[in-house]
N, C-alpha and C positions, 0 to 999 in steps of 0.2 A: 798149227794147234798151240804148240810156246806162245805165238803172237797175240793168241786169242784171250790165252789164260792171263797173258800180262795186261793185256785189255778191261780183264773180268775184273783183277786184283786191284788194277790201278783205280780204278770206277767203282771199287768197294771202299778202296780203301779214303779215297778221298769226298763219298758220303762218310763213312764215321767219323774223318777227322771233323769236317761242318757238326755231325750232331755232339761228338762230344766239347766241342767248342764251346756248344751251348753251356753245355755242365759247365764251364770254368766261372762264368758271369751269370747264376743262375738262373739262365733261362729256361728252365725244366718243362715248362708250356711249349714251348718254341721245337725243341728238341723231341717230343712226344709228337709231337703232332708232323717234326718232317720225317719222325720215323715213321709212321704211318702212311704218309705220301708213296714214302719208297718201298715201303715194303708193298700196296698197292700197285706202283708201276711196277715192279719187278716181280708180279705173280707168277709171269710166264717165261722170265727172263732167268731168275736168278734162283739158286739152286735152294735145295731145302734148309740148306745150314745158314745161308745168308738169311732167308724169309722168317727164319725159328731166331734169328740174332736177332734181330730187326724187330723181332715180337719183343724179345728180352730187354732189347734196348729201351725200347717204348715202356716197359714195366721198373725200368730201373732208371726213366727220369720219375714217374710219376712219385718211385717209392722214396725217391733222392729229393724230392721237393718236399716230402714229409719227412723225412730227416731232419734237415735243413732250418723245418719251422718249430723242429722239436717235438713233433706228435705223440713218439715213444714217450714224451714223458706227461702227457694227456693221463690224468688221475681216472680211473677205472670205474665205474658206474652200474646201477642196477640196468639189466641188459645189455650192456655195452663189453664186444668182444676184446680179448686178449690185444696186446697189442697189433694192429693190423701191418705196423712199420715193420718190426722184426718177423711177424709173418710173410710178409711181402718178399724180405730177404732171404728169407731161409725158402720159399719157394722158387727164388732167380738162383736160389745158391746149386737146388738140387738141377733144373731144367739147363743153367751153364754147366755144370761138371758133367749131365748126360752129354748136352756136345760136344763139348772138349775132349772127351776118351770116348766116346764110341764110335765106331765102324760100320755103318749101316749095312747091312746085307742085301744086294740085289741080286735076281735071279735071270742068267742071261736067257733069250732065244731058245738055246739049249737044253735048259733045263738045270746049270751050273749053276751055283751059288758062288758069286764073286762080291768081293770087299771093297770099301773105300769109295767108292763112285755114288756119285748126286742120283734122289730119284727123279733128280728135272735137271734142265739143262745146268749146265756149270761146269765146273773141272774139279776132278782129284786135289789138285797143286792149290788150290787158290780156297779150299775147303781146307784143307788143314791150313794155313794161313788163318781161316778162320777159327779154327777149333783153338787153334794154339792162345788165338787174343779171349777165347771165351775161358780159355785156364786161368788168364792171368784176371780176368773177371772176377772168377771164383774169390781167387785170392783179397781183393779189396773186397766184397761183399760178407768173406769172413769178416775183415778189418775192421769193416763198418758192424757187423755183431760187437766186435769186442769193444768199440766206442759205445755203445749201447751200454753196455755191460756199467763202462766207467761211471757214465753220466748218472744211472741209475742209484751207483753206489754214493755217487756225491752227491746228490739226493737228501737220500737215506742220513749220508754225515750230517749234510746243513743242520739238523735237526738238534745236534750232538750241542753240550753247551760249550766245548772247543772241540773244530774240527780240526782231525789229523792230516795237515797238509802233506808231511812224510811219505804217509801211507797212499794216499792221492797221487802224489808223485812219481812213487814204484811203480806204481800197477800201469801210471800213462807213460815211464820211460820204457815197460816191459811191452808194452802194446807198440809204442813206436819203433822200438829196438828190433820185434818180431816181424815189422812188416818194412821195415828199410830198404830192403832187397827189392821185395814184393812187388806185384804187378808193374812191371818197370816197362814194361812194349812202349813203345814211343806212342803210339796211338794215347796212348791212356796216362799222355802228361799232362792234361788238364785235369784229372779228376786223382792222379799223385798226385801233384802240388796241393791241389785244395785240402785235401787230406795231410800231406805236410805240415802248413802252415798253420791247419788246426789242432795238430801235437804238438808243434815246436814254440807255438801264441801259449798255449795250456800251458805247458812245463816252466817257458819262464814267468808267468803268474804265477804258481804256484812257488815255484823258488823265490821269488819279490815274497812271496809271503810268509817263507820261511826267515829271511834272511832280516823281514824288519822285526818277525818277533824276536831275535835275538840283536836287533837295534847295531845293525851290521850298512853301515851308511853307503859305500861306493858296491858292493853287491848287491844291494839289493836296487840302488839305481839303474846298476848294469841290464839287470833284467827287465826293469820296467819299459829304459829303453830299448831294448833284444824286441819286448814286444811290442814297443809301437812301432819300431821300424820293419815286424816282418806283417803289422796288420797294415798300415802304409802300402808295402809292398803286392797284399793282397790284395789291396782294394784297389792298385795300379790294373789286376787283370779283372776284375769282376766291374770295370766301368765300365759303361755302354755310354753313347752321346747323349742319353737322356740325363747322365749323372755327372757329377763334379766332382774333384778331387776335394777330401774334407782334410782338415786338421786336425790338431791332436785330440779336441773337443769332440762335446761327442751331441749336439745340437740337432744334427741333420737326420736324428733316430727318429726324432718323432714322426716324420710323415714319411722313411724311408721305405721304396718296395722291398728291401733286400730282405732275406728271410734272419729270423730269429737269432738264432745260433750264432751268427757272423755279426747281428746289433748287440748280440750280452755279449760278445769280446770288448767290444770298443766302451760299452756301459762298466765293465769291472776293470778293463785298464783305468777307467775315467776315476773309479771308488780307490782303488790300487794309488792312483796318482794323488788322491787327496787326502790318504791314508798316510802318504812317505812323507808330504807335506806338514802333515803335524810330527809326525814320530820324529822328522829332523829339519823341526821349522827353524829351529837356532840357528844353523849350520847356514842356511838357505837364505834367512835372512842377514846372515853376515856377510852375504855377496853382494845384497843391495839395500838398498832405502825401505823402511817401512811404507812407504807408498809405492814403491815398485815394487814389492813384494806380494801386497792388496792386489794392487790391479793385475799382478799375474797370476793369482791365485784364481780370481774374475777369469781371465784369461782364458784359461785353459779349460773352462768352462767344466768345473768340477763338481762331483756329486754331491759336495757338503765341504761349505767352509765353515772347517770346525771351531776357530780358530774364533770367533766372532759368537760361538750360542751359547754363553754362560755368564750369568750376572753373578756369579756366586762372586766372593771376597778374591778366593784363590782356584784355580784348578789344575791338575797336573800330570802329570804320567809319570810314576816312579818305574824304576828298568832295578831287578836283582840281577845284579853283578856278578856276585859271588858265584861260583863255579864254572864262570864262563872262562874256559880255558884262554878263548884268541882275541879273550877283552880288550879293547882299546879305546874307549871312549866313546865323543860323538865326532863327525868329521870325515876327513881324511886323515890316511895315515898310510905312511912307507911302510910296503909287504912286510918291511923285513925290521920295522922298530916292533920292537916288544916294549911293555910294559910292565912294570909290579904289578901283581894282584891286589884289588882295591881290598883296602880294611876299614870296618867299622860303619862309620856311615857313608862314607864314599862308598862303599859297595852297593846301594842303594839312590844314584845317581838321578836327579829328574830330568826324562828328557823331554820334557817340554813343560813351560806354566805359563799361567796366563793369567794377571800381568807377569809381565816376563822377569819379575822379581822374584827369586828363591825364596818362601816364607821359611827363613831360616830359625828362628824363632819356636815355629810349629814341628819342623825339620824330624825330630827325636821322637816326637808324636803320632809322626804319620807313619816311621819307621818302624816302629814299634807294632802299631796295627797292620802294615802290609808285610810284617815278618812273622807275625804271630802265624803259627801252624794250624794252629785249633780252630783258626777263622775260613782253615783252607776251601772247606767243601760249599760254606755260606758263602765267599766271595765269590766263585763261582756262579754259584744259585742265585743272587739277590745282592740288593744293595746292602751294605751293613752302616748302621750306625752308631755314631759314637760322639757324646757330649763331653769332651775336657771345661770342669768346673773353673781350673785351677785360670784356667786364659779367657773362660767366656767363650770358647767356639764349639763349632760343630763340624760332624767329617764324617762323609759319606765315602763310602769305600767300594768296589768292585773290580775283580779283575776283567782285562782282557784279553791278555793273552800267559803263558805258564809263566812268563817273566816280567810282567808289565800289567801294575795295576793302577787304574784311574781314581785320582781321590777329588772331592770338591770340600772348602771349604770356606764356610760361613760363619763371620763374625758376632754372632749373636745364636740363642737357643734355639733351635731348628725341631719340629717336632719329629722323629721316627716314621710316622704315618703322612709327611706331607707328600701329598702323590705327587706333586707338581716336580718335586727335587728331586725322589727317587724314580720321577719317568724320566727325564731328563739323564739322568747318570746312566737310567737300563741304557735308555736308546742310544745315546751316542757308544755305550758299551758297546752294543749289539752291532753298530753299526762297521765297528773300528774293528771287530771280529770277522768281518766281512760273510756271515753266516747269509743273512739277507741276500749277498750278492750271490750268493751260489743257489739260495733258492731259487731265488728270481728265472731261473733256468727253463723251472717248470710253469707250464703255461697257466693261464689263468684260466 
């Protein structure tokens, strides 16, 4: 009877590892349909708890491939039901926790009511085996609720005319923190890691984007490479022979099968990377040639070389300084040199213009309007303008981020109303905000 039961188990156990394999390299097709195979051959064979897994399983590729494409976040329509993704889950969520904890009731020969035992062939021993891996089920299908949750809320932010990366951040170190433990059964380390890898890609995106609004050079690199080396890493197990390993680029989206969710990581690293490039193009460029710098910017095959889309006279990025407690400059710099607190118009440092000459000249000017307070709620909102008489120029102004506002400036009288100037300022504004890239999430 032991020999039989390790027979049943061993022959359970290594169909689930085959279907959940599929999950690691999204094959959610593949994976549905060999759980249907088996749970067809094994009507007669295998016990009720296997046949009711086997169903689950099959419902929790179909519901994982809409995940995956991001369907939850599919905009709601006149007759068109609630979400059918987080429906889906919260019905595997209930039908796995029924098997996990309960005790079927069978009625002997007798007329006894006895516990634990299959109503078809199978074993006691090798059923709670199952039960146990359908608890830890449970547990990720919550997990994946509360990823719902986030996405939803980031959503909602993009919308904001700065989004709270902070607040973003808590709420996905609290979700990852909550489920680190969680569903840990070795069966179900391919669909951990996938889940891993998509908290651990998140968080350091989101800290890269914490770390350039306060124009923080070697952290916020750290994380950009944290995330390309664990999306790297991921796409080492989601390859099949159909596919190639890619670089750092992100080229191979356009016609890839892979679903959604795992293309907008490699698309917002790609915005991410092109974003650090201008914020500390200086630094970047002082490690190599002006033409090695082009063609690696080319390269890396980025979402916008910023660096190249303005005919204006001057344009720049001023960084406020002042208050930034672990100010150091642009660069690198030893943990442990401190600095004076910058005074005056050094507090007000540009980190980046284009041409790459300081318009020191105008310097007092620009500083003056991206300090003024009373400008705060308009820079936000809109481009603001502004014609100094006394030099002949003009200066369009906008922030983008709570410390860093983008100014252009033109040598001759610019009118207020030229849309040409003030689309140009919104959009690469909007762009350097990276709002776009977090919409982009939701499907079209």
């Amino acid at each position: 009877m032991a020999s039989s039961t390790k027979h049943s188990s061993d022959h359970e156990e290594v169909i689930l590892q085959g279907l959940l394999a599929h999950f690691s390299n999204f094959n959610y097709d593949k994976a549905k349909e060999h759980a249907e195979k088996e749970r067809d051959t094994s009507r007669f064979s295998g016990s009720t708890v296997w046949q009711s897994l086997l169903t689950c399983v099959t419902q929790l590729a179909a519901t994982e491939k809409l995940y995956m494409n991001l369907s939850f976040l599919t905009a709601k329509g006149f007759l068109r039901k609630e979400s059918s993704v987080r429906a889906s889950y919260e019905l595997l969520n209930v039908e796995l926790g029924e098997l996990g904890t309960e005790k079927k009731k069978t009625v002997s020969n007798n007329g006894n009511a006895s516990t634990g035992g299959p109503t078809s062939s199978g074993s006691p021993g090798c059923d709670g085996i199952l039960r146990h891996l359908c608890s830890h089920l449970v547990l990720f299908i919550k997990a994946r609720l509360q990823m719902i949750v986030f996405y939803e809320r980031l959503i909602e932010m993009s919308v904001c005319r700065l989004m709270n990366f902070e607040e973003l951040l808590s709420h996905l170190i609290d979700v990852s923190a909550k489920n680190s433990r969680n569903f840990h059964h070795p069966l179900l380390t391919p669909i951990k890691t996938g889940f891993t890898y998509e908290c651990d890609i998140l968080i350091h995106l989101l800290r890269s984007q914490i770390e350039m609004q306060c124009w923080r050079f070697l952290p916020s690199l750290l994380h950009l490479h944290d995330a390309h080396s664990k999306l790297n890493s991921w796409h080492t197990l989601v390859q099949s022979k159909e596919t190639k390993k890619y670089g750092f680029g992100s080229s191979f989206l356009k016609s890839s099968p892979l679903p959604a969710l795992y293309q907008w990581f490699w698309q917002a690293k790609a915005a991410f990377v092109s974003k650090f490039s201008l914020y500390f193009h200086e630094t970047l460029a002082a490690q190599s040639s002006p033409a090695d710098m082009k063609a690696l910017i080319s390269r890396q095959g980025q979402a916008c070389d910023y660096v190249s889309k303005s005919d204006a006279a001057s344009v720049c990025l001023v960084f406020e300084a002042a208050g930034v407690e672990d100010y150091q400059g642009a660069g690198y710099h030893h943990p442990e040199e401190s600095m004076p607190p910058p005074k005056g118009l050094d507090s007000y440092p540009a980190i980046f213009t284009y041409p790459p000459t300081k318009p020191m000249d105008r310097w007092p000017s620009i500083v003056m309007r991206v300090s003024d307070r009373s400008n705060e709620h308009d820079l936000l909102d809109r481009v603001v303008h502004f014609y100094d008489q006394q030099v002949g120029s003009t200066y369009f102004l906008c922030r983008v981020e709570p410390r860093i506002t983008f100014v252009a400036v033109f040598d001759a009288k610019k009118s207020e109303k030229d849309n040409y100037i003030r689309d140009f300022v919104y959009d690469l504004v909007m762009q350097l905000r990276c709002n776009k890239v977090f919409a982009n999430l939701k499907p079209k």
